[in-house]
C-alpha positions in Angstrom: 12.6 16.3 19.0 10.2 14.3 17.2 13.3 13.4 14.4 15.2 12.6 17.1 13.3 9.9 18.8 12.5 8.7 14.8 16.2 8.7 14.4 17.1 6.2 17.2 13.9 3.8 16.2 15.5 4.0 12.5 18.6 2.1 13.5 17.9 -1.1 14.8 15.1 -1.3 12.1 17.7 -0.5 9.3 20.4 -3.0 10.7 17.8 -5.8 11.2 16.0 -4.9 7.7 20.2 -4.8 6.3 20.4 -8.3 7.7 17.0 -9.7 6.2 18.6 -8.5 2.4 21.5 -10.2 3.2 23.9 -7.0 2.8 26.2 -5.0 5.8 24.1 -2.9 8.1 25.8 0.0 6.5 24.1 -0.1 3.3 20.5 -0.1 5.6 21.9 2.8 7.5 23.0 4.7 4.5 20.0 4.3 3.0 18.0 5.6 5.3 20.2 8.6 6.0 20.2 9.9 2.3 16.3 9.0 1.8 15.3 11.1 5.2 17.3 13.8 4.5 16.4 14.2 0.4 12.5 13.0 0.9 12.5 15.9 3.6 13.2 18.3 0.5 11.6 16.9 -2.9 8.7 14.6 -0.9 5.4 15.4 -1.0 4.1 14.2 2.5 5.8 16.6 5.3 5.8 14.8 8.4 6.1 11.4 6.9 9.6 9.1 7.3 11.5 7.8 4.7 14.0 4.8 5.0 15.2 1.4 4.9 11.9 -1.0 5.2 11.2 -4.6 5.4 8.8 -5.1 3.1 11.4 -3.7 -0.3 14.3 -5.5 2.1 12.5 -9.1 1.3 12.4 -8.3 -2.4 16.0 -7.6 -2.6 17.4 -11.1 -1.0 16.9 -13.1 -4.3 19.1 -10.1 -6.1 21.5 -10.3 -3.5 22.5 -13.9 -3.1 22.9 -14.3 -6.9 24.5 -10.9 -7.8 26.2 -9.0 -5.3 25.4 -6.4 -3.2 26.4 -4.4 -6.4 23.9 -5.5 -8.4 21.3 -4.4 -5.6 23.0 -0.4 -5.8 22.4 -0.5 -9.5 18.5 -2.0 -9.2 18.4 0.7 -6.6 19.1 3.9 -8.9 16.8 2.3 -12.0 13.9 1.8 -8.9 14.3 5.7 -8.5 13.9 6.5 -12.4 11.2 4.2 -12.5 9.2 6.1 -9.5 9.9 9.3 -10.7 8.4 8.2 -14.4 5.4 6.7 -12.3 5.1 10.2 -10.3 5.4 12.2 -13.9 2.4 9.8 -15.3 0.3 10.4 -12.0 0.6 7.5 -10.3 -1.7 8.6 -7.5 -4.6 8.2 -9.4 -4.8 4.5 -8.8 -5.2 4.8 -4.7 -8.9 5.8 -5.3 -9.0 1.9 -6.6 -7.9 1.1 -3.4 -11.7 -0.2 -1.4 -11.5 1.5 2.5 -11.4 -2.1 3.7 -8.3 -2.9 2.2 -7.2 0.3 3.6 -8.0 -1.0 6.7 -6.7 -4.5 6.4 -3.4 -3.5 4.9 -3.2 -1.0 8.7 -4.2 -3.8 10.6 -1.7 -6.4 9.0 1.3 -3.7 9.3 0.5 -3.1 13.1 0.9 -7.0 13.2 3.9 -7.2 11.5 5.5 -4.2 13.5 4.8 -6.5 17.1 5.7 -9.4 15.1 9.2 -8.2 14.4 9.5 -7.7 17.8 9.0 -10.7 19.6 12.4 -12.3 18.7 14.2 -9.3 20.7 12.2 -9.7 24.1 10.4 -13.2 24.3 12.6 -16.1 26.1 15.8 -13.2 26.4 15.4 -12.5 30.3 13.4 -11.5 32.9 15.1 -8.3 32.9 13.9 -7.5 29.5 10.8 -7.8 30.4 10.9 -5.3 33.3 12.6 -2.9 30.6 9.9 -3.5 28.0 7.1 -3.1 30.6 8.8 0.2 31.9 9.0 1.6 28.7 5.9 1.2 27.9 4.8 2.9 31.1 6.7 5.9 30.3 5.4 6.1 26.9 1.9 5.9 28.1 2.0 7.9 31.6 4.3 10.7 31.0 2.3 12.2 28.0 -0.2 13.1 30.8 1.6 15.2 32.7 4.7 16.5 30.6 4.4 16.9 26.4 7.3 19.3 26.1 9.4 16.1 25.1 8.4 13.2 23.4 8.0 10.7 26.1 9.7 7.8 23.7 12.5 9.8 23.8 12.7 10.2 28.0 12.5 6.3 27.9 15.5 6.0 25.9 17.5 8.4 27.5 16.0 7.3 30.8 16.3 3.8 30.5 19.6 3.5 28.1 21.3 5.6 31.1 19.8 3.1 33.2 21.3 0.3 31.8 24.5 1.4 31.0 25.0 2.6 34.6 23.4 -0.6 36.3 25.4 -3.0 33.7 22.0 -5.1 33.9 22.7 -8.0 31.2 20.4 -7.2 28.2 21.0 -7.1 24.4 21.8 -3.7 22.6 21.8 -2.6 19.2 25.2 -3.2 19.3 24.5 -6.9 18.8 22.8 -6.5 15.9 26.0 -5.6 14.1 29.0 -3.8 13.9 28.2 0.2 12.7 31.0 1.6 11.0 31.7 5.5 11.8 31.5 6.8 8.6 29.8 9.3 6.2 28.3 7.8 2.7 30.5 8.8 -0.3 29.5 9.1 -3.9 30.3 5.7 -6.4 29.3 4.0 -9.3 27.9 0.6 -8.7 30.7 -1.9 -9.7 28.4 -3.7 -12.9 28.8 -4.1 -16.5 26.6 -1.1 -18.2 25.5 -4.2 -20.6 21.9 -5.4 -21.7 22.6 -8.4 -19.9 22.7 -6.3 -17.0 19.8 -4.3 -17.3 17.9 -7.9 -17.7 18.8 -8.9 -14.5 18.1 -5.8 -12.4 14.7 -5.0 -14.1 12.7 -7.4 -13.0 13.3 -6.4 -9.4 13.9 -2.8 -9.8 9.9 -2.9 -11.1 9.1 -5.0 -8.3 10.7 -2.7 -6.0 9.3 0.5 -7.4 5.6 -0.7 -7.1 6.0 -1.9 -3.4 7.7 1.2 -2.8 4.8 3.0 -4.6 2.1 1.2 -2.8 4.0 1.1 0.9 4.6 5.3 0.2 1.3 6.2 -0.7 -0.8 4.2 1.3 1.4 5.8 4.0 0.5 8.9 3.2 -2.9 8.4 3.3 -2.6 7.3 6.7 -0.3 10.5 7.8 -3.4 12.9 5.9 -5.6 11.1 8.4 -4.0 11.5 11.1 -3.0 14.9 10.6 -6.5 16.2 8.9 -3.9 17.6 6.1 -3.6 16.4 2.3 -0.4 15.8 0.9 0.8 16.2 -2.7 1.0 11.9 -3.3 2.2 12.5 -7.2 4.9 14.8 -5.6 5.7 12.6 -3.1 6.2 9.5 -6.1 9.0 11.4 -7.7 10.2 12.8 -4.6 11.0 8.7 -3.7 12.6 7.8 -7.6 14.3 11.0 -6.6 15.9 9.9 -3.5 16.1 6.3 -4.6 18.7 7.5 -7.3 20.5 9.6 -5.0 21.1 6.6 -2.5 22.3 4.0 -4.9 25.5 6.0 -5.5 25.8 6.4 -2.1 25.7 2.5 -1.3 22.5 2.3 0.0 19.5 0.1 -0.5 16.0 1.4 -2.0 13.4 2.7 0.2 10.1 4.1 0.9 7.9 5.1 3.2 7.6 3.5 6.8 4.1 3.6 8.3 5.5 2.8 11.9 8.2 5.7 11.8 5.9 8.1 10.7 3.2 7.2 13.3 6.0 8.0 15.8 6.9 11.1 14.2 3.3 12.5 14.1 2.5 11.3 17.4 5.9 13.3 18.8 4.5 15.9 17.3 6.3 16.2 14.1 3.9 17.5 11.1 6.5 19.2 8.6 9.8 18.9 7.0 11.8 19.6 9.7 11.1 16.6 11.5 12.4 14.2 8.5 15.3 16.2 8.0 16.6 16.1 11.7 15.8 12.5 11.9 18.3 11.5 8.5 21.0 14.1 9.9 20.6 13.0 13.6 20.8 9.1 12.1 24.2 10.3 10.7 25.5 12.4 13.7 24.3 9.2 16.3 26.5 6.9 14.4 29.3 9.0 13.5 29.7 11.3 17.0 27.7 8.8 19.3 28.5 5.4 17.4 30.1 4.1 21.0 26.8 5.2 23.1 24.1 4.1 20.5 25.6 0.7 20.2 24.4 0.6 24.1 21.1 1.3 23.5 19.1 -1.7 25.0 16.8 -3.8 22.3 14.0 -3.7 25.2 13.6 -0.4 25.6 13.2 0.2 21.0 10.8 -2.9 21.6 8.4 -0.7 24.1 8.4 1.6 22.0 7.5 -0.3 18.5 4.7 -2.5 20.7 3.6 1.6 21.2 3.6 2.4 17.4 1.8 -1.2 16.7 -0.6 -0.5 18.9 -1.2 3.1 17.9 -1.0 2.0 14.2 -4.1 -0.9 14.8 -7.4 0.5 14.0 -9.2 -1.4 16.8 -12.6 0.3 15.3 -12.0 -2.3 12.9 -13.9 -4.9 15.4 -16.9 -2.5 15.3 -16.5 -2.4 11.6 -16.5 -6.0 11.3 -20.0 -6.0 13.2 -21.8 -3.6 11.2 -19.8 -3.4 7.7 -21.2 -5.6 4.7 -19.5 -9.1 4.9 -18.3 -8.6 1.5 -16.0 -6.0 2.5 -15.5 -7.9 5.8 -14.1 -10.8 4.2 -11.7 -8.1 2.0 -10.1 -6.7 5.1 -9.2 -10.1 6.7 -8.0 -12.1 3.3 -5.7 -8.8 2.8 -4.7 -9.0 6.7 -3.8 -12.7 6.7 -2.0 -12.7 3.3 0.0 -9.7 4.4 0.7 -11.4 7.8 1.6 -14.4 5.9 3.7 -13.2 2.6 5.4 -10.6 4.8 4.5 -8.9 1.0 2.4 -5.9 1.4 1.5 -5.7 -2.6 0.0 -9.3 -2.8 -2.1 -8.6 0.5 -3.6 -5.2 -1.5 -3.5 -7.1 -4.8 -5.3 -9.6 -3.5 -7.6 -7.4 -1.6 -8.8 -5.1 -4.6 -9.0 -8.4 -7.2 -11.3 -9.4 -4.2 -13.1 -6.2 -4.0 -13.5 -6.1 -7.3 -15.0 -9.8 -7.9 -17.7 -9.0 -5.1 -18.5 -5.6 -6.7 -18.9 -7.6 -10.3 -21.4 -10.1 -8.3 -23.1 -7.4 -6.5 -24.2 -5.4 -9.5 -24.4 -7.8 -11.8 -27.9 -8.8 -10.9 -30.2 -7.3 -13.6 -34.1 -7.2 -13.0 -36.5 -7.3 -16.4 -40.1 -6.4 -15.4 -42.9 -7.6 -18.0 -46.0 -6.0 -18.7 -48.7 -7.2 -21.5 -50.9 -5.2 -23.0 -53.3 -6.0 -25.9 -50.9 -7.4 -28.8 -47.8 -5.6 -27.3 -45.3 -6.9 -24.6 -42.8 -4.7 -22.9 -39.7 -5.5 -21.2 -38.8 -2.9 -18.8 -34.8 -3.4 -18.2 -33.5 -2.5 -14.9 -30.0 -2.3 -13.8 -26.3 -2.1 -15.9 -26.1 -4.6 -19.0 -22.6 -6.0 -19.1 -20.2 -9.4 -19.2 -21.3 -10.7 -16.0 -24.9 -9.7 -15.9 -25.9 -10.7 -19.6 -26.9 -14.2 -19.0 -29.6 -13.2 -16.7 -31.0 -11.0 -19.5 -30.9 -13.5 -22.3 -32.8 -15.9 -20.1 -35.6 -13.6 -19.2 -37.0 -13.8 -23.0 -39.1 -16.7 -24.3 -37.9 -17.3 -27.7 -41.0 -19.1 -28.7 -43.4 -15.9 -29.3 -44.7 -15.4 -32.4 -46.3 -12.5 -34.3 -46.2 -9.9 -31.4 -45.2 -6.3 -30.8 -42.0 -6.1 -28.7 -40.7 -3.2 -26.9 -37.8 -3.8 -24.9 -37.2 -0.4 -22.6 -33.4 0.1 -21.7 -34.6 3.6 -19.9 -33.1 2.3 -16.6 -30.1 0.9 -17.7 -26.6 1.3 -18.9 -24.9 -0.6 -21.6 -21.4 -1.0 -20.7 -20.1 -3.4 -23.1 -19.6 -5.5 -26.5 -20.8 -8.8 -24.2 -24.0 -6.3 -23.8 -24.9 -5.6 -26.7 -23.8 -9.2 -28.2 -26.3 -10.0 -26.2 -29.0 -7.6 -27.2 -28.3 -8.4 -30.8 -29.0 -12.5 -30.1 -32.2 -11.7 -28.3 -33.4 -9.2 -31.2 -32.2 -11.6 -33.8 -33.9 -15.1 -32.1 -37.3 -12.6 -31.9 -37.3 -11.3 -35.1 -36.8 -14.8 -36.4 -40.6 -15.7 -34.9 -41.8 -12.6 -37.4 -41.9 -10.2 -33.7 -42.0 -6.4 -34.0 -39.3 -5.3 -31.7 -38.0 -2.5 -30.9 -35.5 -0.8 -28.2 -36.7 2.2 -26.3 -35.0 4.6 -24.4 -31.6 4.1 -24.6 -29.2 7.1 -23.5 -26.8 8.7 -25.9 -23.3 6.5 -24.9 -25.8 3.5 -25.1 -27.2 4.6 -28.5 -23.3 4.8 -29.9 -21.8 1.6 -28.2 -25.0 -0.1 -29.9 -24.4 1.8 -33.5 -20.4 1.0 -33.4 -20.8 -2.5 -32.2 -24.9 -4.0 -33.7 -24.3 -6.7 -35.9 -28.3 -7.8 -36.3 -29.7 -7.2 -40.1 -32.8 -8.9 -39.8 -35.5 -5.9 -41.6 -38.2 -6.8 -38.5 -35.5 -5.9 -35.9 -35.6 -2.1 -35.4 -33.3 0.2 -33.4 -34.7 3.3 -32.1 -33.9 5.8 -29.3 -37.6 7.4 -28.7 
């Protein structure tokens, strides 16, 4: 039941998502037919949809206006090798780059998005569509209460699409979207040249569409583990999407991934395996093929309700509470990924621009380096505290007076970590500039990886400056 209410949220979202590429709803609704079904088999996420989505649609509209909708079923099956050579090389292993607040940002700006792309079908249209919003969302909220046997999103659209249908109240259907054709997908080879000239064009896109597939999928299915307390197989689930990808460009539809707001309805109907996925693809087909005449009648207001549900369920309003007690750092991550999302409509240069961010305030933060001195007699020792690398090795040079003369230096790396060439560039200056004074020095207490990066990469030669790892 759970792939059935997923089903009838899948087709306006694939028609409207058709529309943004520029190609027929078909090639949307294909799409997200053959990806359901397959991803239900070779994924590596149960429980988490598959289909036609906005954010790969936007990449595609470039490809489209200048090739052909051809050109966009051949990008499609070299996306799908490309993902399923990412899967083979592990692609997972780059989520644990991925900081918790752009995590949380990149959740925050998709619920957005989600309400955003509802607005055009319910603001301004008529008062009834408000009343059939409003009601919808009261069924999808009050009925779970009282009944669970079936997914209240799908009473309201039985419910409420009777309703309408019966009532011949004046509101917009899917039907006015555009025209669904009652067909089944068949197998064909994209109508291109199999030249270099063609593989030039599609490449470019085909990469660009793998990563934001990549990046949409498995940040998805982080999400799904979460809210199921189960971990899913995200190398597994990489190739299973090249897999499927290549599959649907012969059938004439558009690349895919993962949808987060499909798969929040899906797991909060209740549907935590393969099953669901596989019902919703073959229930897509069966309510456009056998039911082509009724779904066309389903009102826009009553998928709105339930999307404004899945945007609110997808917003992780403890993100207010985090923004009160989290580091500001990591505040200012979440909302520069948020608003660039929210603005780009491009999920991979929100998280791009979130991790480059994380990453520059992780450089600052540790890059402070603390030298403690301590005189005794004839000898001076620098006590070193805190990792020695590109950002932090100005801070160290500084700390030395290059005027002593005729002393006894020990410089004591015990607490630190040399990273870097920068590091021990910069150890190698200071050594030289003492030694040059006719100072003793010596370095103390440098771990074994120090020890090496300093034998490999030392370039000092002055006989006063000594290495040694007491």
């Amino acid at each position: 039941m759970a792939g059935i209410v997923v089903a009838l949220a899948l087709i306006p979202e694939a028609i409207a998502f058709s529309i943004i590429a520029g190609v027929d709803p078909m090639v949307g609704l294909y799409a997200s037919f053959c990806i359901a079904v397959i991803i239900a088999f070779v994924g590596g996420r149960p429980g988490m949809i598959s289909a036609a989505t906005g954010a790969m649609a936007l990449l595609m509209v470039p490809l489209v206006r200048d090739h052909g909708v051809n050109y966009l079923l051949a990008a499609t099956i070299l996306t799908g090798v490309l993902q399923i050579i990412f899967g083979i090389f592990k692609v997972a292993k780059i989520m644990k780059f991925i900081p918790r607040a752009v995590m949380i940002g990149f959740v925050n700006a998709l619920a957005i998005l989600i309400f955003m792309a509802q607005v055009p079908h319910f603001v301004g249209i008529s008062t009834m569509t408000y009343i059939f919003v409003a009601v919808t969302l009261a069924i999808v909220y009050i009925i779970p209460r009282f009944f669970k046997a079936i997914p209240a999103p799908l009473i309201a659209l039985v419910v409420l699409t009777a309703t309408a249908i019966f009532s011949g109240f004046d509101l917009r259907t899917v039907g006015d979207l555009g025209a669904i054709q009652r067909t089944l997908p068949s197998f064909f080879l994209p109508d291109v040249p199999f030249t270099f000239e063609t593989l030039q064009i599609i490449f470019p896109y085909a990469l660009a569409l793998t990563i934001v597939g990549l990046l949409e999928s498995l940040l998805t299915a982080s999400i799904v583990d979460d809210m199921t307390g189960t971990e899913g197989d995200k190398n597994k689930e990489a190739r299973g999407q090249g897999i499927a990808n290549f599959i649907t460009g012969f059938f004439g539809g558009m690349a895919s991934c993962a949808m987060i707001g499909q798969s929040v309805i899906n797991v909060k109907s209740g549907g935590r395996g393969r099953l669901s996925s596989l019902v919703a693809g073959v229930f897509l087909m069966f309510l456009i093929i056998v039911l082509g005449n009724v779904v066309v009648q389903i009102p826009m207001a009553v998928l709105v309700g339930i999307m404004i549900m899945v945007s609110i369920g997808t917003f992780d309003w403890s993100s207010f509470k985090y923004m009160k007690n989290a580091p500001k750092t990591d505040v200012v991550v979440m909302l520069a990924t948020v608003i660039i999302v929210v603005a780009t409509h491009d999920l991979s240069k929100g998280v791009f621009a979130g991790v480059v961010l994380s990453a520059l305030f992780f450089v600052a933060k540790v890059s402070t380096i603390k030298i403690e001195t301590k005189v005794e007699n004839n000898l001076t020792r620098f006590h070193v505290k805190g990792p020695l690398f590109f950002a932090s090795v100005d801070g160290f040079v500084k700390h030395f007076d290059f005027s002593r003369q005729n002393e006894k230096i020990i410089i004591d790396f015990t607490d630190t970590q040399i990273w870097d060439d920068s590091a021990v560039g910069a150890i190698d200056k200071v050594m030289i500039k003492l030694a040059e004074n006719q100072n003793d020095v010596t370095i103390h207490g440098l771990n074994p990886a120090s020890q090496r990066l300093i034998d490999k990469l030392a370039i000092h030669n002055d006989p006063n400056a000594k290495l040694s790892a007491h």
